[in-house]
N, C-alpha and C positions, 0 to 999 in steps of 0.2 A: 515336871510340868507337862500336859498333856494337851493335846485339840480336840476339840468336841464337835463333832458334824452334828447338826448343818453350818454353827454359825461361826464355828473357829472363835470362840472367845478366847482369848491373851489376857493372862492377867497384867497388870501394870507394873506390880513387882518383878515382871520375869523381864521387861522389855528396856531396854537402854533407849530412848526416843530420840536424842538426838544424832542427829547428820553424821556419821563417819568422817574423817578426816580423805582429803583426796586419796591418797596414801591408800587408806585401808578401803574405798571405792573400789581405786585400780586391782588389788587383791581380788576384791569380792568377782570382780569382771573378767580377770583370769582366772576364775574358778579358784583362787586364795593357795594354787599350787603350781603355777605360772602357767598356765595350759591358756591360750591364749581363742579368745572368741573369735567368732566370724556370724559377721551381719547376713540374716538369709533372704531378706529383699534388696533391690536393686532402688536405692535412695529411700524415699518414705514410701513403707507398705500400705496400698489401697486403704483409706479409711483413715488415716492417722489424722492427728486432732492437729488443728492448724498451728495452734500455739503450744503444744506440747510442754509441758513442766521438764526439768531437768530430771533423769533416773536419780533416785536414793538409795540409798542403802543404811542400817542400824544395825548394830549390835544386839545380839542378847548378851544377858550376865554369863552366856557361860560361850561367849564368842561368836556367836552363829551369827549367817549373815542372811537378814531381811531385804529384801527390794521390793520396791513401789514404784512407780510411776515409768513402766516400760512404755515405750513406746517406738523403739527400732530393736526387733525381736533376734537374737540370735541365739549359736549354738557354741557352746565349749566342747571340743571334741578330747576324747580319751581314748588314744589306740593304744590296741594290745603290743607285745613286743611279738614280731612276726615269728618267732620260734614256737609260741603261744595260740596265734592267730587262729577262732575255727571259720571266720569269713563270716559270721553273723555280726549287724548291730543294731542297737536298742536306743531311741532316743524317750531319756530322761527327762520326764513331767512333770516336774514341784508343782506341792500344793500350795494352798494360804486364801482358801476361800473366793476367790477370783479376786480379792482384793492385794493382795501380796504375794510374794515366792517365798519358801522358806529352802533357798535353796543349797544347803549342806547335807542336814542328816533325807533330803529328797531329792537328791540333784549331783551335787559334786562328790558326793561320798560313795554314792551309788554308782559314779561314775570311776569310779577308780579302780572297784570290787570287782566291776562288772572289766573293765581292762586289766586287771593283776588274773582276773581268772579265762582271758581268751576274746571275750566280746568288745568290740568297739561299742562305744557309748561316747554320747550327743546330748550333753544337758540342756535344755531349750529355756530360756527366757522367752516371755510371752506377755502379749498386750493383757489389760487387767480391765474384765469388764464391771467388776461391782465395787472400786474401787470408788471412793467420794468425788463426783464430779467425774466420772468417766462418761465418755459417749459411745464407749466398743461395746460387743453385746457376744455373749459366750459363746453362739454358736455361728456367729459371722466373724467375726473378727477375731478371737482366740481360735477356733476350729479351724480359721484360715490360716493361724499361725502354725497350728499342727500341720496341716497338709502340706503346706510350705517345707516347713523341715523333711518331712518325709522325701518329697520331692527334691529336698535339695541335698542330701545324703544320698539319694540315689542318683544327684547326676555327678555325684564326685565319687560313687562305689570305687572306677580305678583308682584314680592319684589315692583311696583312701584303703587300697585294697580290700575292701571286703565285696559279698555277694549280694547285687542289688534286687535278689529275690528272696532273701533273708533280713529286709531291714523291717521293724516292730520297734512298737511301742511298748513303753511301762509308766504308767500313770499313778502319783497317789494325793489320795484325797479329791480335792476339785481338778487337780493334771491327770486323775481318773477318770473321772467324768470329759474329761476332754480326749483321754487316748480309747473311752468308750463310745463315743460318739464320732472319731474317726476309722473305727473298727464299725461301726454302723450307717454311718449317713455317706452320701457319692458326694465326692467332691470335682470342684468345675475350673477347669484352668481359669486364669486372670491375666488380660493383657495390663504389667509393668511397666508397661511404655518401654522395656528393654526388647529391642527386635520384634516390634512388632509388627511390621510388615510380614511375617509370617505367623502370626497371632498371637504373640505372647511369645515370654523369653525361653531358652532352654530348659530350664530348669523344670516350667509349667508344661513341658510336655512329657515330663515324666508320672509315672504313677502318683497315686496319694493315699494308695488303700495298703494300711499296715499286712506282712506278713503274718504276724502275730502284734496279740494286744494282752498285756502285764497289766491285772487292774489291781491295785491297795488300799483297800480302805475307800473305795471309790464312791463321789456321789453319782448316783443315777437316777435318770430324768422321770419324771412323773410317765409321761408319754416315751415309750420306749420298744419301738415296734421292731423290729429283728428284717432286715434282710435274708432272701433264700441263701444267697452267700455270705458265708461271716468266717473271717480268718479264727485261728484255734485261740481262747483267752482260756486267762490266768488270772483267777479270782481268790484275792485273800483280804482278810480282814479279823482283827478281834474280837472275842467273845464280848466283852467289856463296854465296845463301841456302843455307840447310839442303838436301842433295840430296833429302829426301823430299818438301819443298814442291817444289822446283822438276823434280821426277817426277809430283806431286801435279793441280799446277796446271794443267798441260798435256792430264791426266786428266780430272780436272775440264770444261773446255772441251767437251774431246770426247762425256762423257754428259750435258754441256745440249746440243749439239746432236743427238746422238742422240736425246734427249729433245724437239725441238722447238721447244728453244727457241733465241734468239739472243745471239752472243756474241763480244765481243775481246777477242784474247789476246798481252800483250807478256813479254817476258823480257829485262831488259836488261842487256847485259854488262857485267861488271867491277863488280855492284850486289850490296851486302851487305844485310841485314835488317834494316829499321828507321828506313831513309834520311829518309824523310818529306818534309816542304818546309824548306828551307836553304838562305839563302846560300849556305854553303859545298856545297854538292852541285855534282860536275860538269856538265857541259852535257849529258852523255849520260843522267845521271838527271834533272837539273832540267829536262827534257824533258817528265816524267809528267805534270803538269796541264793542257799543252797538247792533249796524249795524250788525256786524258782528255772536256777539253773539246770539243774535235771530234770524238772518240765520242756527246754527248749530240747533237752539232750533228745530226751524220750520221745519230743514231736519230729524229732530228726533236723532242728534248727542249725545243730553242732557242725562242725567234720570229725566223720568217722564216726559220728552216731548211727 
């Protein structure tokens, strides 16, 4: 089964629609491998909808787990074992169209690979702006939720050992377009009502602009102007995808360098939208986190790169 950008159609056959059992909720909420979340606003984050629906979670037929209805955004974190550690971390951006998270083969699986090989990784749950009856909107209130994490992984870099001039992003699909638009657009502290007698809490006085930005498969915005500075991105996608992403992307590439800034760019054949990390993925996609990895290596993200 595949996803097709822009609209992420799900066939019916593929989807189990009903409610998870509490049981397999809580699963889903520690990451389905006890790694245990942490909420990154201080009570309800600026904008949340007064009446908030309860988070969901579904099954697919082949076990994966869906979320909808977020609306207190956190992160699952994945440390490396510190004999491993190179002090870089990556928060992980599930896609699902702004309407859902598909967050296994985008998110916690990613999250594992990326700590069994060195890197701390942050799977972020995130508000849902085109979700039916949402009031959030992608680039205020999801974008806020990226910066948010960003910010809030660098204000715990000690207790979480790593280098908080090393934390980036990797986005896919629509959490591309989201970790491409906070590798693009400034972001603006927000008084929390926590300590604000000095304008906003701790955490908002940390940075918000990714070291690096991981895009896959990513949607990018119609309007897409490049700052003078742009951290170094990681642009991959299939040949297979949608032809305006895989016209898009290639695009893209060319006006961050043009722009100044630095950038790789893979397309890999016979690769449909959505692929993510999988067992089942051939050798030619199951390829991309290697891909990837040696990207950080070679931008000097690593230790001892």
């Amino acid at each position: 089964m595949q996803r097709r950008w822009p609209h992420l159609l799900l066939t019916a056959s593929v989807l189990a629609w009903a409610r998870i059992t509490t049981a397999g909720a809580a699963a889903a909420e520690s990451g389905a491998v006890g790694n245990a979340s942490v909420s990154i606003w201080p009570g309800d984050p600026p904008g949340t909808a007064a009446a908030a629906a309860p988070e969901q979670v579904r099954l697919t037929e082949l076990g994966e787990h869906i979320i909808t209805s977020v609306h207190h955004p956190s992160l699952t974190p994945y440390l490396p074992d510190p004999a491993l550690a190179t002090g870089a971390a990556v928060i992980v951006i599930p896609g699902g169209g702004h309407s859902e998270l598909w967050m296994d083969h985008e998110g916690y699986w990613v999250g594992q690979w990326l700590s069994a090989h060195g890197i701390a990784a942050f799977v972020l749950k995130y508000r849902l702006a085109r979700q039916r009856g949402s009031t959030y909107t992608v680039e205020g209130d999801e974008l806020a939720d990226v910066q948010r994490a960003i910010r809030f992984v660098r204000n715990r870099a000690t207790a979480w050992h790593i280098d908080a001039g090393r934390v980036g992003v990797l986005g896919f699909s629509a959490g591309g377009e989201l970790a491409l638009l906070a590798g693009t657009r400034p972001a603006r502290a927000l008084n929390t009502g926590s300590d604000s007698a000095k304008g906003g809490d701790e955490v908002e006085r940390q940075s918000a602009s990714p070291a690096f930005v991981g895009l896959m498969y990513p949607g990018i915005p119609e309007s897409m102007p490049l700052p003078k500075r742009l951290p170094p991105m990681f642009l991959l996608c299939g040949a297979q995808d949608s032809p305006a992403l895989v016209a898009r992307l290639p695009q893209l590439y060319r006006d961050i360098v043009a722009a100044g800034g630095a950038a790789e760019l893979h397309i890999l054949a016979n690769a449909n939208h959505g692929f993510g990390l999988r067992d089942a993925n051939p050798p030619a996609v199951a390829i991309w986190p290697t891909l990837f990895y040696n990207w950080l290596a070679a931008s000097g993200f690593l230790k001892g790169s």
